[in-house]
Backbone as numpy.savetxt, mean C-alpha at the origin, in Angstrom:
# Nx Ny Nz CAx CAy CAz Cx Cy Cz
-5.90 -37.86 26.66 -6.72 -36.66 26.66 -5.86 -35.41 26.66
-4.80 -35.37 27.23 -3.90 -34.01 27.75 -2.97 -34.20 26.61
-2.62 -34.86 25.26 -1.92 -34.90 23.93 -2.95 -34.38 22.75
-4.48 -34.27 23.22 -5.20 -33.66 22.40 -5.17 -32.37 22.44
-5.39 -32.18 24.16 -5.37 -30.94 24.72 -4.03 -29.77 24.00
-3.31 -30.59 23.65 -1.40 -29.95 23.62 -1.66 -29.61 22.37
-2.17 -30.84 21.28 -2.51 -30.65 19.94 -2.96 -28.93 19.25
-4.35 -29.47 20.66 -5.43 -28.20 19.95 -4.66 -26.91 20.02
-4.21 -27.06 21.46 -3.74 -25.36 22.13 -2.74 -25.15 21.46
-1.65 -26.01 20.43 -0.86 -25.82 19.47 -0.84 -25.23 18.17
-2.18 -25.63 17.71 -2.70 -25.55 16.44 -3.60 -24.11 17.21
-4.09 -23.73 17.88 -4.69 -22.21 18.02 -3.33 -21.11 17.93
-2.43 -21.66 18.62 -1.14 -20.93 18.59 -0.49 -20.67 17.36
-0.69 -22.01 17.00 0.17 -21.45 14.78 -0.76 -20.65 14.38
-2.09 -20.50 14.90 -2.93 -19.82 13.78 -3.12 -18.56 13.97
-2.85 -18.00 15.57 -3.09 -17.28 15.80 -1.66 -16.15 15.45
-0.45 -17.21 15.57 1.36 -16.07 14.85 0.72 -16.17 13.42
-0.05 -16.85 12.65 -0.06 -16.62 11.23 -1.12 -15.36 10.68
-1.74 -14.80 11.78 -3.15 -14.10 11.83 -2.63 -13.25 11.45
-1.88 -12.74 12.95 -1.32 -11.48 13.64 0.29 -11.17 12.07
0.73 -12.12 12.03 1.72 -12.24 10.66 1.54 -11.87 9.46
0.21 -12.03 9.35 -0.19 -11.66 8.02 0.78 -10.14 7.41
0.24 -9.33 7.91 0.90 -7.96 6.98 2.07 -8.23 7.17
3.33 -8.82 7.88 4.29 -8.98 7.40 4.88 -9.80 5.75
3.87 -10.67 6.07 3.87 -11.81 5.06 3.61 -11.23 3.57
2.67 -10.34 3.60 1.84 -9.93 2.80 2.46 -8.62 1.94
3.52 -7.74 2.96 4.33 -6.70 2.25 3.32 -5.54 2.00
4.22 -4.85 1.85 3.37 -3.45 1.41 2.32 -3.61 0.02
1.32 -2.56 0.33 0.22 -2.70 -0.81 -0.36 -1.89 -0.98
-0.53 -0.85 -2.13 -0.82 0.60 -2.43 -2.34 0.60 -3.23
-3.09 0.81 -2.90 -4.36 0.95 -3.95 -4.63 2.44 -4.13
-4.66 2.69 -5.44 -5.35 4.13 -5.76 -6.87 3.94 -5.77
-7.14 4.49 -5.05 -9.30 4.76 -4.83 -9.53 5.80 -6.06
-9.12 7.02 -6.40 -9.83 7.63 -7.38 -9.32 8.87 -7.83
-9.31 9.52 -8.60 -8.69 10.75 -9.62 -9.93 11.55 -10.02
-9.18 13.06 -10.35 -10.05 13.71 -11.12 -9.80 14.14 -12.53
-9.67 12.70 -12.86 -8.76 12.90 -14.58 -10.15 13.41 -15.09
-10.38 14.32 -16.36 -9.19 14.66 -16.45 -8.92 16.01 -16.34
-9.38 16.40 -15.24 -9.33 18.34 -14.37 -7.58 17.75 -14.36
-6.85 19.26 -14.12 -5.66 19.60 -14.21 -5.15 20.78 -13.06
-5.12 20.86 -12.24 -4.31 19.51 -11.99 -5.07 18.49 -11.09
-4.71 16.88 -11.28 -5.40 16.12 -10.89 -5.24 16.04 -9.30
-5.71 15.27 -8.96 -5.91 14.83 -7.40 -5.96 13.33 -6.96
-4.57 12.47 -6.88 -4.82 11.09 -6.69 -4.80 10.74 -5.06
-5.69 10.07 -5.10 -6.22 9.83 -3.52 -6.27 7.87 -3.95
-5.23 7.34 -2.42 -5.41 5.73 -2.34 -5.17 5.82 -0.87
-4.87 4.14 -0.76 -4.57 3.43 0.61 -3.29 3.09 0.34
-2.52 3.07 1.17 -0.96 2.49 1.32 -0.96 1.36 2.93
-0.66 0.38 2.43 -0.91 -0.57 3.89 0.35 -1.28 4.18
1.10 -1.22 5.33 2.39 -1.55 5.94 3.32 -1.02 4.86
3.17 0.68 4.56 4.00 0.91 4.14 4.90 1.86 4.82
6.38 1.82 5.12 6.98 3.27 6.04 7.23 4.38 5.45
7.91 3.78 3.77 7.64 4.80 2.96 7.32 5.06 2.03
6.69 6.03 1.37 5.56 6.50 0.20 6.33 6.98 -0.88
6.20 6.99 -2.16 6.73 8.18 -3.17 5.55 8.43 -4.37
5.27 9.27 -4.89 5.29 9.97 -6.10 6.22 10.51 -7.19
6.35 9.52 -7.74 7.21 10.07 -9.15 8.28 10.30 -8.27
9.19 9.40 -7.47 10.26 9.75 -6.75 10.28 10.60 -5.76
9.29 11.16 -5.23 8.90 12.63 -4.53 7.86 11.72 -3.32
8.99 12.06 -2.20 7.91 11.44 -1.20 6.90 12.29 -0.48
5.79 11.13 -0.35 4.73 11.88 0.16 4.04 11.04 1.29
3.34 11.61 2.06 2.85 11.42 3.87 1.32 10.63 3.59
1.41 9.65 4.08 -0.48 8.88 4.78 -0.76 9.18 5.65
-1.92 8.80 6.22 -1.89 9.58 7.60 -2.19 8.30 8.76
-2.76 7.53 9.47 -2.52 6.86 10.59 -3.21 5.41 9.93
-4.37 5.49 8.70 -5.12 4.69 8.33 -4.44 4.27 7.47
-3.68 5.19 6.50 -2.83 4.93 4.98 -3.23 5.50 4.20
-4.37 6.22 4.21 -4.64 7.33 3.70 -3.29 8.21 2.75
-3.89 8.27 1.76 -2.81 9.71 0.34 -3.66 10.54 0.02
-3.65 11.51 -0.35 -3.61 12.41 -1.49 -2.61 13.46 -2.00
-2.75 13.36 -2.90 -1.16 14.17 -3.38 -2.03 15.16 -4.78
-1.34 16.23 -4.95 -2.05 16.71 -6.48 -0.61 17.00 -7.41
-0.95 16.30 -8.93 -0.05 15.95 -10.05 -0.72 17.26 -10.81
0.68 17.66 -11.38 -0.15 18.84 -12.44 0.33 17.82 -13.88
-0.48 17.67 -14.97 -0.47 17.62 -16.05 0.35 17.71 -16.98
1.20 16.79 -17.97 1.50 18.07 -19.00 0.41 17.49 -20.49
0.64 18.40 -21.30 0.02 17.83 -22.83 0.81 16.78 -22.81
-0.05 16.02 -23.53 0.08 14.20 -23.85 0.34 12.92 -23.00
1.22 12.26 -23.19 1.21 10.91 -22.24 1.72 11.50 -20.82
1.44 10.80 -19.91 1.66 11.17 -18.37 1.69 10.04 -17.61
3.01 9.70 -17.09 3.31 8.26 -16.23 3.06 8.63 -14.65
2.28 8.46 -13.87 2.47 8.49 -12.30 2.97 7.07 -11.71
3.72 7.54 -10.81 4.25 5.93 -10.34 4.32 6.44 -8.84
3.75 5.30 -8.02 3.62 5.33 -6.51 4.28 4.12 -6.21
5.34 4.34 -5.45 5.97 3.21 -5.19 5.80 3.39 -3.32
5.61 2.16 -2.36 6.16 2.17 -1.11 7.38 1.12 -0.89
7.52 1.40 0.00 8.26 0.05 0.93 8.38 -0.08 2.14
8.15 -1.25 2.96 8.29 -1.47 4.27 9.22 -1.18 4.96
9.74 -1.66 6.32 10.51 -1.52 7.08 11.32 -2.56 6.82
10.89 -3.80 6.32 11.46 -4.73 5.84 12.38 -5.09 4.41
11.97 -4.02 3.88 12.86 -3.64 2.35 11.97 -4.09 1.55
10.95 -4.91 1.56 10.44 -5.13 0.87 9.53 -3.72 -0.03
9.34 -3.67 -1.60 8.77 -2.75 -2.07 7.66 -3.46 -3.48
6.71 -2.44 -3.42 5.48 -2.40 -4.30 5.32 -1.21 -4.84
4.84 -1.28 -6.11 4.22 -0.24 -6.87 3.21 -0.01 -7.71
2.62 1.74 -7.81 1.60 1.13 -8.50 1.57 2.54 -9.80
1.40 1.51 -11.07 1.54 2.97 -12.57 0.25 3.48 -12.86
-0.04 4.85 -12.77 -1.08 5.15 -14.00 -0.29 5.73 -14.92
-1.01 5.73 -16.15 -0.70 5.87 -17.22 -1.65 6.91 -18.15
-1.98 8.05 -18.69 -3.02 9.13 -18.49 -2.44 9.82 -19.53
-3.23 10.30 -20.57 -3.15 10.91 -21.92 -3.81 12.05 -21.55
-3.85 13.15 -21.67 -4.24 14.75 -21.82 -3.56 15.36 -22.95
């Protein structure tokens, strides 16, 4: 009975370091929520999650306690690359491209 007992309370224990582990596991992860393409200058607003640090087009920029962004891009005529890159504390890094014609 007390090798089941050891079992269970074992198996709550892996599951519970794999829970709490997750965002390590998982790395940084940037979603853009929405733009005002195509007003000029735009306004990109996302989530950044276990990230320490943020950039725009190489140009870092601040979340706020949730992961919260917004940043405003001015335009030029024709193709227009935005790139948001983070990375953890862990080195690990993610990114994310729009790509936007005016």
């Amino acid at each position: 009975m007390s090798k089941k007992i050891g079992i269970v309370l074992f198996a709550i224990i892996i599951a519970y370091a794999v829970w709490n582990g997750r965002n390590l596991l998982l790395g940084p992860r940037i979603k853009v929520l929405s733009t005002n393409f195509p007003e000029n200058p735009i306004t990109v607003r996302g989530l950044a999650k276990n990230v320490s640090f943020i950039s725009l087009n190489d140009r870092q920029i601040y979340a706020d306690k949730e992961g919260n962004f917004s940043e405003e891009v001015l335009l030029l005529p024709g193709y227009n690359i935005i790139n948001i890159s983070g990375r953890d504390r862990f080195g690990q890094e993610t990114s994310y491209t729009l790509k936007l014609y005016k």
